[in-house]
N, C-alpha and C positions, 0 to 999 in steps of 0.2 A: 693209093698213097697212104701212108702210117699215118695213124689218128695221134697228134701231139696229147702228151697226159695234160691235163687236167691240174689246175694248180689248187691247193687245199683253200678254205672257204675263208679261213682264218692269216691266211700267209704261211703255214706251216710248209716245210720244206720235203723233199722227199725224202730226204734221210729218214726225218720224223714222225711221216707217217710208214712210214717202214717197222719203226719201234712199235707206233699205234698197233698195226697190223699182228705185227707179233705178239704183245699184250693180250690181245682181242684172240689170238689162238691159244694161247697158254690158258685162259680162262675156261671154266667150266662152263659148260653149256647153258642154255638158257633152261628154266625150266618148262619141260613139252604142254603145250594150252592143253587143256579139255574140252570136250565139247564145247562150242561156241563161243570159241576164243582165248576165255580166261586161262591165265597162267595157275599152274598146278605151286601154292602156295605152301603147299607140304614141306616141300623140300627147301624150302626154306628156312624152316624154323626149326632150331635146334634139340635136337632129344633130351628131353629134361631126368634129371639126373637127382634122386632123393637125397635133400641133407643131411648129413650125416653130423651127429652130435660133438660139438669138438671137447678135447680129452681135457681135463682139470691139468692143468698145472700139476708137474709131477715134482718133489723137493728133494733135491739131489741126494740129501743126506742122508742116510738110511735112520729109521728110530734105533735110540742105543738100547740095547738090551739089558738085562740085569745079568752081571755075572754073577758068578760062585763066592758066596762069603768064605772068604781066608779062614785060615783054623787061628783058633783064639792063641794071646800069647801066652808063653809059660808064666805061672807067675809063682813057680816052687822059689825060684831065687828074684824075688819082683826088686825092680831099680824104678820106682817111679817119682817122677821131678815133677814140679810144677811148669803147666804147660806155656812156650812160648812165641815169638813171631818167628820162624826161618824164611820165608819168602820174602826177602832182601833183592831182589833183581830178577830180570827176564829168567839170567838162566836158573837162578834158583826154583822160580819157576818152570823151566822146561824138566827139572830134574824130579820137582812131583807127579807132572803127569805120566812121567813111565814110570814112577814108582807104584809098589804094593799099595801105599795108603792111600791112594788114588780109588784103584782097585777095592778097597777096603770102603771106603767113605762112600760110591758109586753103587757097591753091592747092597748096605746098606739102606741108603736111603730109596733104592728102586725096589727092594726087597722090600720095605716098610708100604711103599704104590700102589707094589703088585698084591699084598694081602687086602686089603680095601677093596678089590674088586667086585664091584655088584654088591656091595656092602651098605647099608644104609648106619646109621650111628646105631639107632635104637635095636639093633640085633645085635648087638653085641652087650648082654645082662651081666651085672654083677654078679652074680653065681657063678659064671665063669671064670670073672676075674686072677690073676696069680697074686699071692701076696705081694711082691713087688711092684705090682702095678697099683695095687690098693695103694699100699704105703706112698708113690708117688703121687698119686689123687689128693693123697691127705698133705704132701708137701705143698701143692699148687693151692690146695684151700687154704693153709697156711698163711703161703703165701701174697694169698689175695686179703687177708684177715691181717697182713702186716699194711697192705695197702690201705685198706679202710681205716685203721689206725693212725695214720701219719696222715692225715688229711691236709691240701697244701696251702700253702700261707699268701696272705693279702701284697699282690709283688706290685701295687699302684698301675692294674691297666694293663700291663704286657702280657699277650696272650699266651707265648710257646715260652718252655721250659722252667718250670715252676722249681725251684731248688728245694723244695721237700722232699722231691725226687730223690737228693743222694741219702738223707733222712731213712727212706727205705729203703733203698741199697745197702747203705752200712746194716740196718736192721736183717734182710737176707743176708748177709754175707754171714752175722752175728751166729744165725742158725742153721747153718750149714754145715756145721759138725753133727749138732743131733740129727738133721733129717738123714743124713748117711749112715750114721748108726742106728737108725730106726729103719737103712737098707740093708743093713749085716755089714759095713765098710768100717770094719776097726781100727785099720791101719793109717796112722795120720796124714801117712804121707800121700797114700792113693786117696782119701778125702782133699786134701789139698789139691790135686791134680785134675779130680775129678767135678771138685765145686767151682775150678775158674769156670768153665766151660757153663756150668749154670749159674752165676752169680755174670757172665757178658749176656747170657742169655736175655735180660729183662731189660736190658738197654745200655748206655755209656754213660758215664758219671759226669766224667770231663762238660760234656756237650749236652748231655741229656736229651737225647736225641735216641732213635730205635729206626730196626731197618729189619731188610730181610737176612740178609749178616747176621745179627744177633739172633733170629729165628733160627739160622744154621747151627748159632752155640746151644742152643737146645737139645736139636738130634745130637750134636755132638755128645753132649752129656748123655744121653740115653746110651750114646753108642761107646763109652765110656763102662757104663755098668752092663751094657751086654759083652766086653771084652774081659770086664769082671765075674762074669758068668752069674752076676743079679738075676739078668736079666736072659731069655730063651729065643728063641725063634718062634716057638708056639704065641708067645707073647704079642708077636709085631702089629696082628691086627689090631688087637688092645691098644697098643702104644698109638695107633692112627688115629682111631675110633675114640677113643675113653681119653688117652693122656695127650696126645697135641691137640685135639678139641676142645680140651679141659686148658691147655693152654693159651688156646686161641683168646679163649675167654677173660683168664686173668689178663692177658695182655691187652687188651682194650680196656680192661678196668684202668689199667697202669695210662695208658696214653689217655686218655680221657682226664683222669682225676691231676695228672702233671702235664697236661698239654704239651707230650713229647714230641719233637722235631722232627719228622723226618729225615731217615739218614740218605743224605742224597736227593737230587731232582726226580719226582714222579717214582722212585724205584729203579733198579737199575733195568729190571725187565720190562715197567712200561705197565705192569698191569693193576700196580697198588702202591699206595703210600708206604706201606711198612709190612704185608707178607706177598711172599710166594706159594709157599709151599701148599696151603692150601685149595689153591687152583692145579696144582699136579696130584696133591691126594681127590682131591675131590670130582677132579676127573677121571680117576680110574673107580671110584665108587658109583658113575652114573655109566660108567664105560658102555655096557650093553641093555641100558634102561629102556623099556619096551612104550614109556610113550613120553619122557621128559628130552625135548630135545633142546639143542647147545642155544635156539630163539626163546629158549622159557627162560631164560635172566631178563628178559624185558616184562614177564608179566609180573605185575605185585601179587596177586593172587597168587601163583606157585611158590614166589620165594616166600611168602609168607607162611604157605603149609607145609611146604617142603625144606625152608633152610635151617630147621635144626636139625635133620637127617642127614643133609648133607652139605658138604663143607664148600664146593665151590659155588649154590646158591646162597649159602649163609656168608659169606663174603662177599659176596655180590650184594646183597642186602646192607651189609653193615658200609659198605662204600656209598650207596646209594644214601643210607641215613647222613654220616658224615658231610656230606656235600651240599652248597647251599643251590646249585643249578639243580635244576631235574634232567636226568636223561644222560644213561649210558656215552649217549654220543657228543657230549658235551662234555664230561668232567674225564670219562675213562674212553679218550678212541679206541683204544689195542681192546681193550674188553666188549667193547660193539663190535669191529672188525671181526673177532677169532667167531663170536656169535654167528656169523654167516656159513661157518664150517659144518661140512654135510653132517657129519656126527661127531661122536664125543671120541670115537677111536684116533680120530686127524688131530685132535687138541690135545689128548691125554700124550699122543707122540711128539706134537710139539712142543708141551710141557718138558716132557723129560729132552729133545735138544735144548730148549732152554736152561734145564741145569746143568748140561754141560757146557754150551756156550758161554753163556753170558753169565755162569758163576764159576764152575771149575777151571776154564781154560780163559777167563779173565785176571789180570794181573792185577788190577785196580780193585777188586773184590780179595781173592785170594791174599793179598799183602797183609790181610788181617788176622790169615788162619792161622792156630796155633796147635802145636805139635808137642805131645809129651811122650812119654813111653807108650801108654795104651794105644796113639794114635803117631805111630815117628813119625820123626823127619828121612825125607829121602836121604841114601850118604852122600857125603859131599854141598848140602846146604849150609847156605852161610849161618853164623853165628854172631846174636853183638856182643859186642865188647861189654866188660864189666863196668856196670857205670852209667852205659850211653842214654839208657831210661828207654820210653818209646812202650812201655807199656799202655793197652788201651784205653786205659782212665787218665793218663797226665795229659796233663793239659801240653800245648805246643811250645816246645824250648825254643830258645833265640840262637840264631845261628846259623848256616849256611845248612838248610837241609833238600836233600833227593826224593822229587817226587818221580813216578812211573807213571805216564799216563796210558791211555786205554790200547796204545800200540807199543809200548815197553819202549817207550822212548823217554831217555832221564832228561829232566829239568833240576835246575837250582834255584833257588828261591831264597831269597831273606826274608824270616817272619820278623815277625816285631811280637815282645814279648817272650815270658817263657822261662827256661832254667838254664838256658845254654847248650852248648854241645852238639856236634853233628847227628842228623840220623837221617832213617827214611824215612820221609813225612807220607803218613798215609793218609789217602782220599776216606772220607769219611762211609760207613758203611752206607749202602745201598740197598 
């Protein structure tokens, strides 16, 4: 007689141990015992596999390169006007950055980077100097010698914007005819054109306030007299080295002695109250430094022996002074973060997207810049009206005005105060 099956120990049914069964073959074998029973353990444990180091973070963006300096303009029949604001709107905007002067302003100031290279300041001697850069040395001591002269006035207690401030400014603006004919600039009208650009350079009247903006009116001016043919291409390391260091300088005299305002919150880049630029020069000056690396802004020791050579510890130093916390990571995060950067090559490239971003191809910064002959306007940018004001020292007029903010999206606003009359109200520099 047929042996009835057997019913599962659990109540499972035969369907289900039918599945079991098949389970139970589908499965890999047991591993074969060894000698005296034991299961061979081997084949159990998985073949280990060396770590492999994972890849940094790659930045989409490519580093912008330095293009080709444009050929200088004719100036046999020169038409030079006193420079003004065209970037009135997005598209005015969109209309510079495929323009020449784009091209012009970007060759420039990367062309001025790239000469700094593995440069420390002190290698670059007076013997070498060109007479035009001499004579600009002698405007900036000048300069600083109108500062110490205007010393500012007892304002009862308020700390920011001492109004002696415009005291000096009217006193620069006073001698800005001689210092350009003490550059070979005879003609009144290219002095004109030429000194707006350095007389915005040392801060805003209206506000009294200073930013990296106005650092920009400086190159601007240099780049002014090198359109003038002042000024060479042999020159540029000089101009990084000797003459915007020579600037760096009087302008911390200036914000010091009138407790100038920062233009804007933190800087619009994030890494300084009131410059940039010299974190982009001063990174291509340590670019392939054989033992100063991007963590020596944390030692006082380095920036102490090292920051008159070079300009991105010497800024780093002067921020640290400044500050009443200690410690990069406290008063400057973006300045401790970039510090983590394997070397100065990844910061000098992120510098220079930073001047593209967050100053050229910003609308909020750019609405300041100003366009004369030596430096045009693209064609087709707006123009104001005769009358509307909006130059960068008046003060804010009353009246329905257009601001742009940081995605070229217009607002209207009513100020209070002022002279009247519509315009674009700009964000103050950054």
């Amino acid at each position: 007689m047929a042996q009835a099956p057997t019913s599962s120990p659990v109540g499972v049914g035969a369907g289900a141990g039918a599945a079991a069964a098949a389970a139970a073959a589908a499965s890999p074998p047991p591993p074969q015992a060894s000698g005296g029973g034991i299961p061979n353990l081997q084949a159990r444990i998985p073949k280990l596999q060396p770590r492999r180091k994972r890849p940094e973070p790659s930045n989409p963006s490519p580093v912008p390169e330095t293009p080709a300096l444009p050929p200088r303009p004719d100036l046999s029949t020169p038409e030079f006007r006193v420079p003004s604001r065209r970037i009135l709107s997005p598209a005015d905007h969109d209309l510079f950055l495929s323009s020449p002067t784009y091209t012009l302003v970007l060759a420039f100031v990367f062309g001025l980077a790239g000469s700094a290279v593995d440069t420390p300041i002190s290698a670059v001697k007076d013997a070498s100097l060109s007479p035009a850069v001499t004579t600009i040395l002698h405007i900036l001591d000048d300069a600083e010698s109108l500062c110490r002269d205007s010393p500012p006035d007892d304002q009862g207690g308020s700390r920011f914007g001492n109004k002696t401030f415009r005291v000096f400014l009217d006193k620069v603006k006073a001698r800005c005819a001689d210092w350009h004919r003490a550059l070979g600039v005879t003609d009144p009208a290219a002095t004109a054109e030429a000194a707006t650009y350095l007389c915005q350079s040392f801060g805003n009247r209206a506000r009294i306030d200073y930013g990296s903006g106005h650092e920009l009116n400086f190159l601007m001016w240099l780049l002014c007299l090198y359109q003038l043919s002042i000024l060479q291409q042999d020159d540029f390391r000089a101009l990084v080295l000797r003459v915007f260091a020579r600037y760096l300088a009087t302008m911390r005299l200036v914000q010091s002695t009138y407790y100038l305002e920062p233009a804007g919150s933190h800087g619009v880049w994030g890494l300084d109250d009131y410059q940039f630029l010299p974190f982009l020069f001063g990174a291509s000056q340590l670019l392939h430094h054989p033992y100063i690396t991007p963590r020596a802004i944390h030692q006082e020791l380095t920036l102490e022996e090292f920051g008159d050579d070079y300009m991105y510890l010497g800024q780093v130093a002067f921020v640290n002074s400044t500050k009443t916390v200690k410690g990069l990571r406290w008063h400057s995060p973006m300045l401790d973060d970039i510090s983590s950067s394997k070397n100065w090559a990844k910061i000098e490239g992120g510098m220079r997207r930073m001047f593209v971003s967050e100053v050229l191809r910003k609308l909020p910064v750019m609405q300041h810049f100003m366009f004369g002959s030596l430096i045009p306007p693209a064609e087709g940018m707006s123009e104001r009206p005769a009358g509307a004001g909006g130059d960068e020292d008046e003060e804010d007029p009353e009246g329905e005005v257009e601001v742009f903010d940081k995605d070229g999206v217009r607002h209207v606003h009513q100020p209070s105060g002022g002279l009247g009359g519509e315009y674009l109200r700009r964000i103050p520099f950054d």
